[in-house]
C-alpha angles and dihedrals in degrees: 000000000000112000111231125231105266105218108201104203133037103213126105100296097043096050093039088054090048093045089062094040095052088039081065099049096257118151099244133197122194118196121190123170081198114092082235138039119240101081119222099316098045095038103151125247124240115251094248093058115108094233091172088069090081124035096202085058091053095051091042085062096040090054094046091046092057086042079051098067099073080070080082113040125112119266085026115113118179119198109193130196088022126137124208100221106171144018103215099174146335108345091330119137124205110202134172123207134189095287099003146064133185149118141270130218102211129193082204137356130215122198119207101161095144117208147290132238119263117236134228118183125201132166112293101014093123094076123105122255080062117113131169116246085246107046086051095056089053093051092044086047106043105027107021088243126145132168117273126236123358112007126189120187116200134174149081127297147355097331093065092059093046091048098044099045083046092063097043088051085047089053098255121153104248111186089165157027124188125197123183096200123091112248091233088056088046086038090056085038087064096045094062084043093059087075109021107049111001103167085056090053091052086049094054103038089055087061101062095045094062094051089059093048094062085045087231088162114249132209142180127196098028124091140174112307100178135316129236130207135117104220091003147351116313104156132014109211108210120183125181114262119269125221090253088056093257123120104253090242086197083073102033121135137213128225124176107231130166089199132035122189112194133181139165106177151274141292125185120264092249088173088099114039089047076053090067088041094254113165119250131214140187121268113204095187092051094028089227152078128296141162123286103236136177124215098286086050092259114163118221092273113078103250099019113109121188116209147171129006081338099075102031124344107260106139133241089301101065091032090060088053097044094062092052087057095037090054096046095045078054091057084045086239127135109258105229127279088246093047097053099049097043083057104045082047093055084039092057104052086042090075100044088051097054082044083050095054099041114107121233088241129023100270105241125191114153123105125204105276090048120118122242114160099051097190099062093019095237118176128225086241091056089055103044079059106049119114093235093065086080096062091055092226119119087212086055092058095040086063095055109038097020088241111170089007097106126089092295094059094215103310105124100036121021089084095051090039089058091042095046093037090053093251129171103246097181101060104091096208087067089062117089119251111255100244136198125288090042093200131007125303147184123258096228092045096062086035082055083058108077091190102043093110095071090054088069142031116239095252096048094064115116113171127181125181 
């Protein structure tokens, strides 16, 4: 019996990989930990949302429904709302769903996880009336819902244009909108993007233009500097940015605000892919980890391929393209001529772009007395203090604090700890192992699995509720 290609991830990149596998004839499996396919990008409206308001939202439909289809080809079996929790053995993948556990022989393995939102805390920025760009986009896209009263969206790079233009189009009150980049580095940043990738400038420029017709009152160079409020957001304090990447507070102002949606970019989800042993590299233009990949998007274990926002941040774009070359490096056939130089052109700009939005120092807000780890609710202070800093090793420091050991694994704070502790991020021994179970679980689902145990060592076994 042939073993199929197990595709981890159902956004653009990981449909689009298994459109052109099952096309082909391969035996396909699609694994999303999401109720429904589509990923961030293509999240799916609710019915009641008037989709006709805005024309990008309808072709946006119109192009997922069509990705959609190969749901329903046959040799194609999607498993939703399931999570991929272990790697116990050579391109074998242990998952759990919603009433069932088990494990996949592959014959590849593709992994289209996307990425995850960067973090940077303030003081303040715990209270609530305080949402990440990301996680606003998701409620305005699958459930029609925006922030009420005054809102204010602050952060560096794409992500804050397209939040922000996306609430004013949903009838939110925007009073302000905060860049941290400097208007010369986004005005070079357009340039490259009149001949690489047109149709993206005029996205994005239209954007912006949207934003000033609404006078929201738009800034570059300022972020976010602290927040005040006693049960929830009341003010949002923004400062320009200093040349050591901190807001000058002498000339910090004050806006009263009842919502603040803040967002400084994304890194790619890397959990996975150091699951399957992949090896990981720094990234300068994203100032983060990423997989190592060849030409055909090959990770550094034979069979394991790395796409999409999960291996470098590139947009749908590139992530739609990615699966394509990644498929046909799989079947072991030459992508087309087109394919590939529209690619390496998106690409391309891609990288400039990410160059465009990185700030000349790490941008660093907290105090103190500010919380970073939110799980243990560990301060900046307490860090700065612990005993592993000294070994420059963020597993060091995680020994000793608990830092990254609470229900997000890490997820939300170890980056911005190593940034904000000095640490050296591109040495890959600072950065903590990926352990079974990958995400939480629940205890009878693994109990459900009777051979769960190979698929991690004794000491490697973390279970939540």
């Amino acid at each position: 019996m042939s073993r199929p290609v197990v595709i981890i991830g159902a956004g653009p990149a990981g449909l689009s990989c298994a459109w052109e596998l099952a096309s082909a004839g391969r035996e396909v499996v699609l694994i999303d930990d999401n109720g429904m396919a589509g990923g961030q990008y293509f999240r799916q409206l609710p019915e009641t949302y008037q989709v006709s308001r805005d024309a990008r939202l309808l072709r946006d439909k119109a192009r997922f429904d069509e990705l959609a289809k190969v749901l329903t080809l046959p040799g194609v079996r999607y498993l939703s709302s399931t999570v991929v929790w272990g790697a116990p053995g050579n391109k074998t993948v242990a998952y759990a769903g919603p009433t069932s556990s088990g494990r996949i022989e592959a014959s590849a393995i593709v992994i289209a996880t996307g990425a995850q939102e960067k973090s940077l805390p303030f003081p303040g920025w715990t209270l609530p009336g305080i949402i990440s760009a990301g996680g606003c986009l998701n409620l305005a896209k699958a459930h029609g819902m925006v922030p009420t009263g005054r809102v204010v969206v602050a952060g560096n790079g794409p992500l804050v244009l397209v939040a922000a233009a996306t609430l004013i189009a949903a009838g939110a009150e925007v009073v302000g909108v905060v860049e941290a980049q400097s208007d010369i580095r986004l005005a070079s940043a357009a340039v490259s993007g009149l001949f690489a990738a047109p149709g993206v400038l005029r996205t994005g420029i239209g954007y912006r233009a949207r934003i000033m017709a609404a006078r929201a009152g738009f800034r570059t160079g300022w972020m976010v500097a602290g927040a005040r409020g006693k049960d929830r957001l009341t003010a949002v304090g923004i400062a320009p940015v200093g040349a050591d990447g901190r807001p000058r507070r002498d000339k910090q102002q004050w806006i009263e605000a009842d919502a603040l949606v803040v967002g400084y970019g994304l890194l790619p989800g890397t959990e996975t892919a150091r699951l399957f042993g992949c090896r990981t590299e720094h990234n300068p233009a994203l100032n983060g980890l990423v997989p190592w990949r060849d030409d055909t998007l090959r990770t550094s274990e034979e069979g394991i391929y790395a796409i999409g926002d999960g291996a470098g941040i590139g947009g749908v774009e590139v992530a739609l393209l990615e699966g394509r070359i990644a498929a046909h490096s799989i079947m072991g056939t030459r992508a087309p001529a087109s394919l590939a130089s529209r690619y390496r052109r998106l690409d391309g700009y891609r990288r400039k772009l990410n160059l465009a939005y990185r700030m000349p120092q790490p941008l660093l807000a907290a105090t103190d007395d500010t919380i970073i780890c939110r799980c243990e609710e560990l301060t900046l202070g307490r860090l700065l203090a612990d005993p592993g800093r000294g070994r420059n090793s963020l597993n060091a420091v995680k020994t000793s604090s608990r830092l990254g050991m609470g229900r997000c694994q890490g997820r939300n704070c170890l980056h911005v700890a190593s940034s904000l502790l000095g640490l050296a991020t591109d040495d890959l021994t600072t950065h903590p192992r990926a352990r079974p179970p990958l995400k939480p679980l629940a205890v009878g689902l693994l109990a459900a699995d009777k051979d769960a145990g190979s698929a991690m060592e004794p000491d490697e076994i973390t279970l939540s509720e």
